[in-house]
Structures are given as structure tokens and as C-alpha cells.
N, C-alpha and C positions, 0 to 999 in steps of 0.2 A: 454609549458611555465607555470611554475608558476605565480596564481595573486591573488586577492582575491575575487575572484565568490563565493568561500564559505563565505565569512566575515557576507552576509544577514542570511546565514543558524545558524551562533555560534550566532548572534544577537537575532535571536529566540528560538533556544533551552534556550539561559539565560533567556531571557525574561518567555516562560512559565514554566521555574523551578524555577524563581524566583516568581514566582505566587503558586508554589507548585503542578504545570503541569508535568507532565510523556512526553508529544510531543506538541510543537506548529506546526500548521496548518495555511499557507501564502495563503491570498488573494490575488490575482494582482488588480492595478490600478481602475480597473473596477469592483473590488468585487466579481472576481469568484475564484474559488479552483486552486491553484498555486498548494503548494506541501506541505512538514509538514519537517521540519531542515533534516532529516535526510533518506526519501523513500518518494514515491510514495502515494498519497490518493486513495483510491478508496469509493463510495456511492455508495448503493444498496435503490434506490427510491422505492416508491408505486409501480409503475412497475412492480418490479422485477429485474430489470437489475442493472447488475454493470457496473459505471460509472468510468473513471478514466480523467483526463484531456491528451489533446493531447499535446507531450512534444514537441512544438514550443517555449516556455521559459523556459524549465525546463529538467533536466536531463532524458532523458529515463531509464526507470528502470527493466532491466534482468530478475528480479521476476515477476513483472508486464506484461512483453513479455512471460512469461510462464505462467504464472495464463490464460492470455487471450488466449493463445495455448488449456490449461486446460478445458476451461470453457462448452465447448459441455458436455463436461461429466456431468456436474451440469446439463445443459440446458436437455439433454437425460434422466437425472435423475426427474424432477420436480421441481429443487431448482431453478436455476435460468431460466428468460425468455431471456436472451443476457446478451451480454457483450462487452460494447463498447468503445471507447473514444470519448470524447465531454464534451461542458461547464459545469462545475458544477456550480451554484449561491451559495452565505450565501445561500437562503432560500433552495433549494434544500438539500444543507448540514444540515440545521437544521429542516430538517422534514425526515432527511434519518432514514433508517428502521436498518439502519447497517452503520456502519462506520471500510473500513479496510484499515492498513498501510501495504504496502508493499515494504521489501528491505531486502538484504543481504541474500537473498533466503527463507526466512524466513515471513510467514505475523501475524499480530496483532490486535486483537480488539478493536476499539477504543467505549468503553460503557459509554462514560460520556462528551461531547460537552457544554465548557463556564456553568459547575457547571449543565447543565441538565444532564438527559439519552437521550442514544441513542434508540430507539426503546424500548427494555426492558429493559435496564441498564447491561444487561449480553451480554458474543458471540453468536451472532445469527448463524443459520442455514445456511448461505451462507460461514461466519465462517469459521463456523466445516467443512465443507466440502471441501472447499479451501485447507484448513490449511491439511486436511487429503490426498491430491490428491498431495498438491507438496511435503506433508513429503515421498509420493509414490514415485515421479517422482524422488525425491533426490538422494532415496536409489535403484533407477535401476541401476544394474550393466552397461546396456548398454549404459547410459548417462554417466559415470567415468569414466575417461581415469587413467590407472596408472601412478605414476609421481614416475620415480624412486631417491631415496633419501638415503640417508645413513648421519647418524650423524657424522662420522670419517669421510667424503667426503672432501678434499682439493680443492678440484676444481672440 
């Protein structure tokens, strides 16, 4: 069924490009990390760990179920200490060391939170490596199924 469970998501994307925002980023009720109009949040704390919210209100996200598939290979490597789901707070969000969005297989950095930086105002180190292990996992032949297609196909 069609409804409009997205209507909150176009309300925010307008809202922070009408602000001159790239993504707006939803609190729930209670002031914690909902989601951003269009993927998945994830916050990399003091810690080390990537944090992403547990999707009980919010769409589970395919990239995000792969990033956290991914994430030993960081954690193996030195980059990250875990990687989990659980609450994110504003304040947790606003003293994250990194900020990333993930969706449509694809992740992004978010270096600038309400006119601050984030950690150093560039893509951090958890980042680059993320973004390098699913542009890996994309291009595995063994994760592709062939889909066969032809442009002249009638049916």
C-alpha cells in the first residue's frame, strides 16, 4: 500500500535546502538520531565505534546491514573499535568525530553539522575506509547476479 510515511522525509530534505543544507538529519521525540530524509546516520564517537540507530522507527538500511557485515575488517585493521546499533543523543551527534550517511549502496561524509565541522571539517579515516571496502564488496563478481536484458526485449 501506498501512504505517506515519506511526506516527514520531502518535509526535511525542503527544509535543509531551503536552509542551503546538502541533507537534513531527524531527531525523534525524545532528541535522539532518527535518520537524515533520504539513508541511514551513522556517528563514529570518542570511542571509536560506529554508531548507527536501531531501525524500530525507521527504515532499515541494505548499505548500513553491509557496512556493519564490513566493519571487522576496520576493527582488524585499527580504524574502528566496533560497530554497533544503539541511541545516538544531539550531544553524542555534536561532538562526533565523523559523521556518515548511508544509502543506496553508496556512503557519504557528512563534514559540517548546523554551520559547525565535524571532527576536522574533511572525510575522516573511518570514511575512507568504509567507502573503500563497500566500493570492494560492490564490484565482487560473486555478490552480482547477471540480470539478463536486452533493449529489443518485448516481453
Amino acid at each position: 500500500m501506498k501512504s505517506n510515511n515519506y511526506l516527514l522525509n520531502a518535509l526535511v530534505a525542503m527544509e535543509a535546502e531551503s536552509k542551503g543544507a546538502h541533507l537534513g538529519i531527524q531527531l525523534d521525540d525524545e532528541g535522539v538520531l532518527a535518520e537524515s530524509a533520504v539513508s541511514t546516520i551513522g556517528v563514529v564517537g570518542g570511542d571509536g565505534v560506529l554508531r548507527s540507530p536501531v531501525p524500530h522507527s525507521i527504515l532499515p538500511s541494505t548499505t548500513w546491514g553491509r557496512a556493519k557485515a564490513l566493519a571487522p575488517l576496520l576493527v582488524d585493521r585499527g580504524i574502528l573499535n566496533g560497530c554497533e546499533e544503539g541511541t545516538v543523543s544531539r550531544e553524542q551527534l555534536h561532538a562526533a568525530h565523523e559523521i556518515i550517511s548511508f544509502g543506496g549502496g553508496w556512503v557519504e561524509s557528512i563534514c559540517e553539522l548546523d554551520g559547525a565541522p565535524v571532527g576536522w571539517g574533511v572525510p575522516g579515516r573511518v570514511f575512507l575506509a568504509l567507502d573503500d571496502v563497500l566500493q570492494q564488496d560492490l564490484a565482487n563478481p560473486e555478490h552480482v547476479d547477471a540480470v539478463p536484458y536486452s533493449p529489443h526485449s518485448t516481453g
